[in-house]
C-alpha positions as a Python dict, from the first residue, in 0.01 Angstrom:
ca = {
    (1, 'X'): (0, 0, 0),
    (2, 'X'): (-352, -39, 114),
    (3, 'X'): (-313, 254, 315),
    (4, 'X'): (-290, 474, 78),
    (5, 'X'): (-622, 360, -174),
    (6, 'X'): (-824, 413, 170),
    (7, 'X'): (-652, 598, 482),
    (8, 'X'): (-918, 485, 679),
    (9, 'X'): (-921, 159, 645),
    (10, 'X'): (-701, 74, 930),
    (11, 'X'): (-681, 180, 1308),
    (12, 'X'): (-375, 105, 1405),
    (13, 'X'): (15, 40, 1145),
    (14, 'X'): (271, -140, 1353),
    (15, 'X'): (585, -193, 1152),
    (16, 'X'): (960, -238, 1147),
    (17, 'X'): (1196, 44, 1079),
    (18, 'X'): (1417, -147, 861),
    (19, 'X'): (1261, -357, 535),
    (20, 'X'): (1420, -435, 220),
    (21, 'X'): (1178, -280, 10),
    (22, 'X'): (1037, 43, 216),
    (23, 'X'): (1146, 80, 538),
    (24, 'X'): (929, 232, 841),
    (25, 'X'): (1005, 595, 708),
    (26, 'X'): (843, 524, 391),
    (27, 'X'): (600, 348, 534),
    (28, 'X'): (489, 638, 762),
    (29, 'X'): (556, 912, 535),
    (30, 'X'): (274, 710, 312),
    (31, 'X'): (36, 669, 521),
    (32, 'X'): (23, 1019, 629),
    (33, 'X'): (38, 1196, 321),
    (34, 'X'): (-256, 948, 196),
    (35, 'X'): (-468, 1090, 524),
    (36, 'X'): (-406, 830, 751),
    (37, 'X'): (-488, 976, 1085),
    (38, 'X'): (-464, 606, 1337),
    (39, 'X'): (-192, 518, 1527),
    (40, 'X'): (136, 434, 1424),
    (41, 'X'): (362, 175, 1641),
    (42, 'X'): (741, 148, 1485),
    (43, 'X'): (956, -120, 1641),
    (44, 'X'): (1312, -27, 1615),
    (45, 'X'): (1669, -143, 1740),
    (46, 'X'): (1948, 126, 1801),
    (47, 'X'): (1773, 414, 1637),
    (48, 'X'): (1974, 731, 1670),
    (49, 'X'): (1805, 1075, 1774),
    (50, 'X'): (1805, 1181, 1448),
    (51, 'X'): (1617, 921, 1385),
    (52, 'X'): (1371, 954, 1647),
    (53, 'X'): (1321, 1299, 1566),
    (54, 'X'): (1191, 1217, 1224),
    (55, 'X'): (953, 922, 1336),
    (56, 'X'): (832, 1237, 1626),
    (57, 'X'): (791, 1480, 1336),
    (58, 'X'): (603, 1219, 1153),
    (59, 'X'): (325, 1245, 1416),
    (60, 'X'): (404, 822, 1499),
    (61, 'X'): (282, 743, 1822),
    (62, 'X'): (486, 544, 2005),
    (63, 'X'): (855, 384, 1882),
    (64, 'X'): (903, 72, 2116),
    (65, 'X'): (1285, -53, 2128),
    (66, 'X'): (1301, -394, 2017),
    (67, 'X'): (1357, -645, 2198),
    (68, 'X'): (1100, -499, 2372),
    (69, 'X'): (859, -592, 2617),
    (70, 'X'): (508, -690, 2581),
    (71, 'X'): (329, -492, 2811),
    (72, 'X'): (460, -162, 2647),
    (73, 'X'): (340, -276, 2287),
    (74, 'X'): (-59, -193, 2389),
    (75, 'X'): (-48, 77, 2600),
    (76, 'X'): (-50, 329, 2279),
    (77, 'X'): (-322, 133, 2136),
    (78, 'X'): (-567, 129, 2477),
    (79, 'X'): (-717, 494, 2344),
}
């Protein structure tokens, strides 16, 4: 992952919580234990609270339910 040669090379990781390869918990647990310190946006459909707890104790910023609408995607990115 690019993420992880240089942490800051990115402001912002929006991803998907479930990928054949690594899914949005690998993703984040990556990023943050290679010093990413931006924003992280997870789109998600039917995540338990389990589930939700993790992505919360993963320090991600905002989990937006999918379908979603628009207007919620930026406001965690407006700061």
């Amino acid at each position: 992952m690019r993420v992880a040669k240089d942490p800051s090379y990115f402001q912002l990781i929006v991803t998907d919580t479930r990928m054949p390869r690594l899914d949005g918990f690998g993703v984040v647990q990556e990023a943050r234990s290679a010093g990413y310190q931006g924003k992280i946006i997870i789109f998600a459909n039917s995540l338990s609270p389990e589930d939700r707890q993790r992505y919360r104790e993963l320090r991600v910023d905002q989990v937006i339910d999918k379908p979603g609408k628009p207007a919620s995607w930026w406001a965690p990115s407006a700061n």
